[in-house]
C-alpha positions in Angstrom: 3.5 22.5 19.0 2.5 21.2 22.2 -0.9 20.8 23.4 -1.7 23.3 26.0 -2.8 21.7 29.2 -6.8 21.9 29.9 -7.5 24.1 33.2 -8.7 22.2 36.3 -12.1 23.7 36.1 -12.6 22.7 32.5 -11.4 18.8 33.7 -13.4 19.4 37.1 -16.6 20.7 34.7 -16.0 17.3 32.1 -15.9 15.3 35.0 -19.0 16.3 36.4 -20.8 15.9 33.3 -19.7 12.6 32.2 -20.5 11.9 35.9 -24.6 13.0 35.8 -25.0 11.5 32.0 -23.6 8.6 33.4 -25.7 8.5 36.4 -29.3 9.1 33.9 -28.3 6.4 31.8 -28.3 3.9 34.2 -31.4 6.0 35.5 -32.9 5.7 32.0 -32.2 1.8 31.4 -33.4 0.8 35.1 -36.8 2.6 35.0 -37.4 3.7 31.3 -36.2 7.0 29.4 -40.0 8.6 29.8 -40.6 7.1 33.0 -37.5 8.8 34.5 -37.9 12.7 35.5 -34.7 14.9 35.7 -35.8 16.0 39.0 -34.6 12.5 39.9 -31.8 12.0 37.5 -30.2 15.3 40.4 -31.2 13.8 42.8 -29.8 10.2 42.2 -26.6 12.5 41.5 -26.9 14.3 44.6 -27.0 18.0 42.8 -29.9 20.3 42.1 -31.9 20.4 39.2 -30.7 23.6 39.0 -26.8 22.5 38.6 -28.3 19.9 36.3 -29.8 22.7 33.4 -26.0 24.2 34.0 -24.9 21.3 32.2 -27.3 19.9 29.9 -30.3 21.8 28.0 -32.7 19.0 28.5 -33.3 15.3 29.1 -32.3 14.3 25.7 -29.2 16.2 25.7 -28.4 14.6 28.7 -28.8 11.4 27.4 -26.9 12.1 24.3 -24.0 14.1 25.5 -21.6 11.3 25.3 -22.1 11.1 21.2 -20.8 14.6 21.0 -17.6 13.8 22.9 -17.6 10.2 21.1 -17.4 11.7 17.5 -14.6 14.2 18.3 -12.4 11.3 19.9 -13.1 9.6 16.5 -12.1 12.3 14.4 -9.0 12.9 16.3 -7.8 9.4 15.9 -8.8 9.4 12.6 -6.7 13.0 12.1 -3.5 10.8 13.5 -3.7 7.8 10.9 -1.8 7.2 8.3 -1.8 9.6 5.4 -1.9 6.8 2.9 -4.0 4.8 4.6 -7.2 3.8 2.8 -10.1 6.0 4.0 -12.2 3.1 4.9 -9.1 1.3 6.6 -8.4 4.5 8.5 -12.4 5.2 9.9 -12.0 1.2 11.2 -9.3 2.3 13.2 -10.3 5.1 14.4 -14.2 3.8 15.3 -11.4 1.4 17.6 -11.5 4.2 20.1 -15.5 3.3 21.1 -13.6 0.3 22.1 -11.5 2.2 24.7 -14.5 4.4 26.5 -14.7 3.2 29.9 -18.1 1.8 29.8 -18.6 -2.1 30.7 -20.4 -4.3 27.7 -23.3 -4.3 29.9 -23.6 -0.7 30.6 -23.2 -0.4 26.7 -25.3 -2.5 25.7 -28.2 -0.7 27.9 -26.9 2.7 26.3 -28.0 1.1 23.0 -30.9 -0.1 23.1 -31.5 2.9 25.2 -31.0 4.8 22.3 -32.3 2.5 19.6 -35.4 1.9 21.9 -37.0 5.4 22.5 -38.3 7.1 19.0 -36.8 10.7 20.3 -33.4 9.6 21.4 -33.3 7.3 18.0 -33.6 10.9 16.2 -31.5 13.2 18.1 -28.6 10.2 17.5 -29.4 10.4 13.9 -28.7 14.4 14.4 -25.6 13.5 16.5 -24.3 11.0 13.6 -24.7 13.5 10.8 -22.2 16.0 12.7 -20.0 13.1 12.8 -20.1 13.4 9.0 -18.9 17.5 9.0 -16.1 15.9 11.5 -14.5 13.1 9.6 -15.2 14.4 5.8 -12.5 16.6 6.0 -10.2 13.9 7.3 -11.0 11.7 4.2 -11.2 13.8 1.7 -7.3 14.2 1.2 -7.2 10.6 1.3 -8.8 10.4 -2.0 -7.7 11.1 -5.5 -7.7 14.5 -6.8 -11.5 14.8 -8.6 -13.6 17.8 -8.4 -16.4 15.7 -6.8 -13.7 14.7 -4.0 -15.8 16.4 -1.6 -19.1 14.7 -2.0 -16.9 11.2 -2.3 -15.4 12.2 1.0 -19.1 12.9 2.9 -20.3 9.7 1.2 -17.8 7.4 2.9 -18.5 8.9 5.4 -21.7 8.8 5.9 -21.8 5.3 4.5 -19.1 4.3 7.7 -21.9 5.8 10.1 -24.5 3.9 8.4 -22.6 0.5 8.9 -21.6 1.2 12.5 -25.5 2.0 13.5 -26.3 -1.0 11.6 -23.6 -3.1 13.6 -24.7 -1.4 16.8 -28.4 -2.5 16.1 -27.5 -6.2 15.3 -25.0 -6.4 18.2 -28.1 -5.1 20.6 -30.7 -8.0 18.9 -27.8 -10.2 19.5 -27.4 -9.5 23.1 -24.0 -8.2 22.6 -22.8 -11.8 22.1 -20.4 -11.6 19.4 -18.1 -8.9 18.4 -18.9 -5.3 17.2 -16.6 -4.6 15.0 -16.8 -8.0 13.6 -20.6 -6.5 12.7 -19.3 -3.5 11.4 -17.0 -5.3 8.9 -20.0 -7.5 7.8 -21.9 -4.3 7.4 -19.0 -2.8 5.3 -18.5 -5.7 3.3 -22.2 -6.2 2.3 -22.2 -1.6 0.5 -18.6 -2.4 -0.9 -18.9 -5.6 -2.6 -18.9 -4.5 -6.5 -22.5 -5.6 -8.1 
């Protein structure tokens, strides 16, 4: 069944808003998260404040809107692995499509210790990550064998694959974004697999 196509004004609306979280990130890494007001995050944008609330609920929605978006692209590649595939084999390849967002290594690298940096934004990504968890449990839990505790198994891994990509995310940011992410991430997977 084919995908119907998504309206121009839905596009022309997702355009706009990766287009005004865009422009308060790089608003929020040149002059500080609480130092920048969203009176001039519109303005820098060239819309009112007004337009802005039509789009976000606040300044830390703003900020975070692009986890939302993030964690749904995830769980749809994940959704289009293999059905055999290993869970933890299948949420490496799918965490592949941060790889692909049109953001340069510098821009990300301000994005993270954007968020990593600020005590609220830390939270509300913790918040963010956790629905990450309702997203790609689902997709795991077939992958694992029948057990009546399947469910909790699936959230686990889960939650433990969030875990390791903070984690690399953090040591890729004290690193200066110098080495390789996912090379992090498989470090951090490694280290909670590795039978005691």
């Amino acid at each position: 069944m084919a995908q119907k196509p998504t309206p121009i004004r839905e596009q022309t609306r997702s355009v706009v808003r990766s287009l005004l979280a865009r422009t308060a990130i790089e608003l929020f890494a040149a002059r500080g998260y609480d130092d920048t007001t969203l009176d001039e995050v519109a303005a820098a944008a060239g819309v009112s404040r007004r337009t802005l609330f039509n789009y976000f609920r606040n300044k830390e929605d703003l900020a975070l809107s692009g986890l939302d978006e993030q964690g749904e692209m995830i769980a749809a590649r994940l959704a289009e692995r293999p059905a055999d595939e290993d869970a933890w084999m299948a949420l490496r390849a799918a965490f592949q499509v941060l790889k692909e967002i049109d953001m340069t290594a510098e821009g990300r690298l301000e994005f993270i210790t954007l968020l990593f940096g600020n005590d609220s934004l830390r939270a509300g990504h913790a918040e963010k990550q956790a629905r990450w968890q309702d997203l790609f449990a689902p997709q795991i839990e077939p992958r694992l064998p029948e057990s009546d505790r399947r469910t909790l198994q699936a959230r686990a891994i889960a939650a433990a694959a969030i875990i390791c990509l903070q984690a690399a995310n953090e040591e890729w940011v004290r690193l200066d974004g110098q080495v390789d992410l996912f090379d992090l991430y498989d470090t951090a997977v490694q280290a909670i697999r590795r039978p005691t």
